[in-house]
LODO-688613 format. One record per residue: residue in three letters; x negated, y negated, z negated of N, C-alpha, C in turn. Coordinates in steps of 0.1 Angstrom, whole numbers, plus 5000, padded with zeros to 4 digits. Last residue first. Example, Ala and Ser with C-alpha at 12.3 -4.5 7.8 and 13.67 -1.06 7.14 Angstrom:
# LODO-688613
SER487250224929486350114929487150004921
ALA486850574922487750454922486850334922
# end
This chain:
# LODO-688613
UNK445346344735444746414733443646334731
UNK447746114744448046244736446946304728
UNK446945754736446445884748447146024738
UNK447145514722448345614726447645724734
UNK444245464700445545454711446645594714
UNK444145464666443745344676443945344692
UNK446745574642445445604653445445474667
UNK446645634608446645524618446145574630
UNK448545814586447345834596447145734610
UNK449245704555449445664568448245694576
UNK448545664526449445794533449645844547
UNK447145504518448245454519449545584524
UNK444745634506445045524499446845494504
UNK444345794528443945814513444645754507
UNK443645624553444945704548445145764534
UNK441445434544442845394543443945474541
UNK439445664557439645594544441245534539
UNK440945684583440845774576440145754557
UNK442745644614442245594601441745694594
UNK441045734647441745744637441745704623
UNK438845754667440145694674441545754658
UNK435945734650437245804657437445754658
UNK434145554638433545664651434945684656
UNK434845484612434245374617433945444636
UNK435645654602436845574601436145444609
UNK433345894603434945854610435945754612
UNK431745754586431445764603432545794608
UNK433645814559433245634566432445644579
UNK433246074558435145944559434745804565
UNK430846124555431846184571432746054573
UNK430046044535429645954549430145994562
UNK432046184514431946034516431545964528
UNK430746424523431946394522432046234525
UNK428346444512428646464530430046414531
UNK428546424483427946284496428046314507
UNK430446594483430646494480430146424485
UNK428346844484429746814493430146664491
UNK426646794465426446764479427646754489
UNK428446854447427446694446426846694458
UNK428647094447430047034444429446864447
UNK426247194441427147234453427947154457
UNK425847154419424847074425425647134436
UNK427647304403427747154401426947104410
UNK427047554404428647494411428447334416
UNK424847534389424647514403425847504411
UNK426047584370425247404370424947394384
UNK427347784369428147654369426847524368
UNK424847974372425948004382426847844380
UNK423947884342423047864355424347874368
UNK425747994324425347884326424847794341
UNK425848264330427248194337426448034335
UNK423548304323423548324335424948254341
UNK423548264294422648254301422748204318
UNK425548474287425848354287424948234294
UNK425448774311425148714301425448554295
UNK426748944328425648964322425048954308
UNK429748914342428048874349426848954346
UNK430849054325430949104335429449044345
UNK430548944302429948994299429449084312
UNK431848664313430148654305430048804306
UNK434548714314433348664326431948714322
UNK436248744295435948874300434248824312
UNK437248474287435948534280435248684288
UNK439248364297438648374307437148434298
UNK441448464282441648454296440448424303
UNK440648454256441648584262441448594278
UNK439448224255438448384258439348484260
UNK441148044253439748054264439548194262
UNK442548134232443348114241442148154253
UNK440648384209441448204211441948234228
UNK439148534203440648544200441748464204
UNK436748424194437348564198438348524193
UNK435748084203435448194196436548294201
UNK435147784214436747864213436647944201
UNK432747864221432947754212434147804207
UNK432948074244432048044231432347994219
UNK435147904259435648014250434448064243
UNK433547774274434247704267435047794252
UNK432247954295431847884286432347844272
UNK435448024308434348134299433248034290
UNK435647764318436347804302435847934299
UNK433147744340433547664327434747684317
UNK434447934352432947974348432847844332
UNK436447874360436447954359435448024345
UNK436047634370437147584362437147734356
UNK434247694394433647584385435147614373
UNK436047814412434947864405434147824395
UNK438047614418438447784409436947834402
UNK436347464433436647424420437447514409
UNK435547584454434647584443435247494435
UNK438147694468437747814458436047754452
UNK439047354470439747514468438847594460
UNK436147244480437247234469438247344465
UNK434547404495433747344489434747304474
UNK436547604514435347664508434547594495
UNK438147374515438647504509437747574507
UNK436747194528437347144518437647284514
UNK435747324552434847284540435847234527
UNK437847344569437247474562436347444553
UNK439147074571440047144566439247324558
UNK436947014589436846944575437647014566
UNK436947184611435647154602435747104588
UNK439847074619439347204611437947254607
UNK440746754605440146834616439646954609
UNK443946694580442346714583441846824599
UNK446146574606445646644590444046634590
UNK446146474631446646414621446346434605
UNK443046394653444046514643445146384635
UNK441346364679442546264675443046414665
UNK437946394693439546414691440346374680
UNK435446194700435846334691437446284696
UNK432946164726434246104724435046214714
UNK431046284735430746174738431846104733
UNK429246534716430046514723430446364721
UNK426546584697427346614711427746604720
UNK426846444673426346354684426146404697
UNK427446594655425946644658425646514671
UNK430046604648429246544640427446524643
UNK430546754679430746574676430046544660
UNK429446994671428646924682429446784679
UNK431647044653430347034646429646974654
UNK434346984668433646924658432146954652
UNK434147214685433747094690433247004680
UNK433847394665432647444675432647284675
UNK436447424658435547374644434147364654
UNK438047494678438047374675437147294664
UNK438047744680436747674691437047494690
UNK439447804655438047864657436947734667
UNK441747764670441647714653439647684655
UNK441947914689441947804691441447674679
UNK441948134676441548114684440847984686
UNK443448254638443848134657442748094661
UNK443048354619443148424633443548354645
UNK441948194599441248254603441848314617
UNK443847934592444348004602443248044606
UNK443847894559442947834569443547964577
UNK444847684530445247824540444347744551
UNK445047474510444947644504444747744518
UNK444747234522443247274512443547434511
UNK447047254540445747264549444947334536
UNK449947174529449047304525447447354530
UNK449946884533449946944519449447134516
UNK451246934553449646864558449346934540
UNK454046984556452847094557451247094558
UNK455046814522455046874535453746974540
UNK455747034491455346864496455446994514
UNK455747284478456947174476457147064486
UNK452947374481454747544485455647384483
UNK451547234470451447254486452947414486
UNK452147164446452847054454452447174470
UNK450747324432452047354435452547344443
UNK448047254436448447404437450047434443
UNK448347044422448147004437447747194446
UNK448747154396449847044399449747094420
UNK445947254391447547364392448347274401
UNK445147074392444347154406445547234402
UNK445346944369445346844385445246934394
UNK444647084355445847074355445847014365
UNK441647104357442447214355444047204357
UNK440946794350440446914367441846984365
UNK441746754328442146674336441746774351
UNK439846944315440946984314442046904323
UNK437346814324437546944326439046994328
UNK437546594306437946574323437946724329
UNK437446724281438446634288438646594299
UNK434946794281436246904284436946824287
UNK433346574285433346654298434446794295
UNK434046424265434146344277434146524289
UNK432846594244434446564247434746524258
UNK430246594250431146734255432446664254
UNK429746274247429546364261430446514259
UNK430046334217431046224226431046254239
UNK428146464211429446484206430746464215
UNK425946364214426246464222428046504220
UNK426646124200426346104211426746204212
UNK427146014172427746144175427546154189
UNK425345924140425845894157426246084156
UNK424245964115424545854116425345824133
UNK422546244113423846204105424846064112
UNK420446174134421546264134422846244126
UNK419945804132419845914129420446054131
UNK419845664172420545654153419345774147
UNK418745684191419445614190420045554178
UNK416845864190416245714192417545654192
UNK417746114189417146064175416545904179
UNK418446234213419846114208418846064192
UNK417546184245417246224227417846124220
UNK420446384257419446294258418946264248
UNK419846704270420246624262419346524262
UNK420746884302419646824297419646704288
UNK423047014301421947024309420647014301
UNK424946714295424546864284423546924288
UNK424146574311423546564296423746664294
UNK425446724336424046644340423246684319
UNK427746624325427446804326425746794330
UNK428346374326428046454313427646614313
UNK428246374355427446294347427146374335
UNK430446564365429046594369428146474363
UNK432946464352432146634347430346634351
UNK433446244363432646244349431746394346
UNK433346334390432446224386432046234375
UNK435646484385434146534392433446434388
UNK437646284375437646404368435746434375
UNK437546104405437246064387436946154380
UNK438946314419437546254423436746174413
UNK441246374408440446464410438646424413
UNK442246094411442446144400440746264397
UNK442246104444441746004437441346024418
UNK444046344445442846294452441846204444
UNK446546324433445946364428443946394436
UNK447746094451447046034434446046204429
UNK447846204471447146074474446646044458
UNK449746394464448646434472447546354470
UNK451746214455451346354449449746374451
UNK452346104480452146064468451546114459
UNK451446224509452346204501451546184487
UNK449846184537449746264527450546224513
UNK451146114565450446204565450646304547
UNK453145924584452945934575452346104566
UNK451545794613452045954615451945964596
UNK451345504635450745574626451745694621
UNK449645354666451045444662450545484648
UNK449145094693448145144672449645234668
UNK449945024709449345114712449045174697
UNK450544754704451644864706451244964709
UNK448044644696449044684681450044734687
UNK447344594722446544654714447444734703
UNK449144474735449244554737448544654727
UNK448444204715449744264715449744414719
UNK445944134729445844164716447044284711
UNK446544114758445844204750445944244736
UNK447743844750448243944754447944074753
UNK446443734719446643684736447543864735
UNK445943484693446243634693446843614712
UNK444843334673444843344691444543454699
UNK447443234652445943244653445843244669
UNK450743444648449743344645447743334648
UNK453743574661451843614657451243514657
UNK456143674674455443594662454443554658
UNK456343774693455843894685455343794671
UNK457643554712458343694704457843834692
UNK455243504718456543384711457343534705
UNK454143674736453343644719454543574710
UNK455443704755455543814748454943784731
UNK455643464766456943504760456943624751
UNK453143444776453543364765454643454759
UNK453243624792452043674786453043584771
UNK454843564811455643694806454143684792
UNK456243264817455143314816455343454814
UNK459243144836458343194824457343284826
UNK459242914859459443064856458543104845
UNK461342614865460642694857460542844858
UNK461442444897461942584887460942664877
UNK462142154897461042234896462142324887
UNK464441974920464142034903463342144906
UNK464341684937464041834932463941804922
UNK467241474936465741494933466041674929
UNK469441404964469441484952467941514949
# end
């Protein structure tokens, strides 16, 4: 009777043959992608009015830049003959007004949508723990600490700037800009019922001016801290965080709890 060699399967092969996977993708690889878990974070709502909200600031802070400071529009045409400034204020109430409804909407959604949806309005000033967690994060943006922590929502460094820098400075910019707006408006009109009482409580028109251009240089630095946080994070943590924007999905790169 000839021997028969006993096959015993590989376990490394069997696991790739079964995971389908094309290229040269090994064992490791596999454990890698069983370890990648993701946690559906920011719902629809949330994800477009982000993106929406971030176009609205862009344009306000260009055209609000020109109003500021006009551009000479007599090299372009004659006065009679062009409507430059014209076309910058409309550009900038129009996104003004795109802010204003976008910020009610994502006002709502957080009493409607899940609980990651309420982080921008509410900050757990009295949890403890809340507290010595914004400590760790500032020494990890500071290069601190040797390894940052795994959140699903925003970390609470980022969770307290967003509501100090979005939350109540975009109430404050949306504020100060339809007092403005109610000038033009005139007495009687919708703007100045509701938000004309401002100017006189400041001081002056003068002065709400200045108080919203400097909303605006406030609102422009958060923004580029903003931007190089999401991409040192997405490139530093053990978490997605560009992409989750985009897809909803908080990716994280292993299984450890903590």
């Amino acid at each position: 009777m000839a021997n028969q060699s006993i096959h015993t399967p590989n376990p490394d092969v069997e696991v790739l043959r079964s995971a389908r996977l094309t290229g040269d993708a090994t064992a490791d690889d596999i454990e890698s992608i069983r370890k990648r878990t993701s946690v559906y974070v920011y719902e629809v709502p949330v994800r477009l009015w982000h993106w929406v909200n971030a176009l609205a600031i862009m344009v306000l802070c260009i055209t609000g830049w020109f109003i500021g400071s006009p551009p000479p529009s007599m090299q372009i045409a004659e006065a009679t003959h062009q409507f430059v400034f014209g076309y910058i204020r409309f550009a900038h109430f129009a996104a003004g007004m795109i802010l204003t409804f976008g910020f009610l909407g994502r006002f709502y959604w957080s009493f409607v949508g899940n609980h990651h949806a309420r982080q921008l309005f509410r900050l757990p000033l009295l949890n403890k723990h809340w507290w010595s967690e914004i400590w760790f994060e500032v020494r990890w943006y500071l290069f601190l600490e040797r390894e940052p922590k795994k959140y699903v929502g925003h970390n609470p460094l980022a969770q307290a700037a967003m509501f100090f820098f979005m939350t109540l400075g975009i109430t404050f910019m949306i504020v100060t800009g339809f007092a403005l707006y109610a000038e033009g408006a005139g007495q009687g009109s919708l703007p100045d019922t509701l938000f004309g009482w401002l100017i006189p409580l400041v001081g002056n028109s003068q002065t709400v001016h200045s108080l919203h251009h400097l909303g605006m240089w406030s609102i422009v630095i958060f923004v580029i801290i903003h931007i190089y946080v999401a991409i040192r994070e997405d490139i530093m943590s053990r978490q997605s965080m560009v992409s989750t924007m985009i897809s909803g999905h908080r990716t994280f790169k292993d299984d450890r709890p903590e």
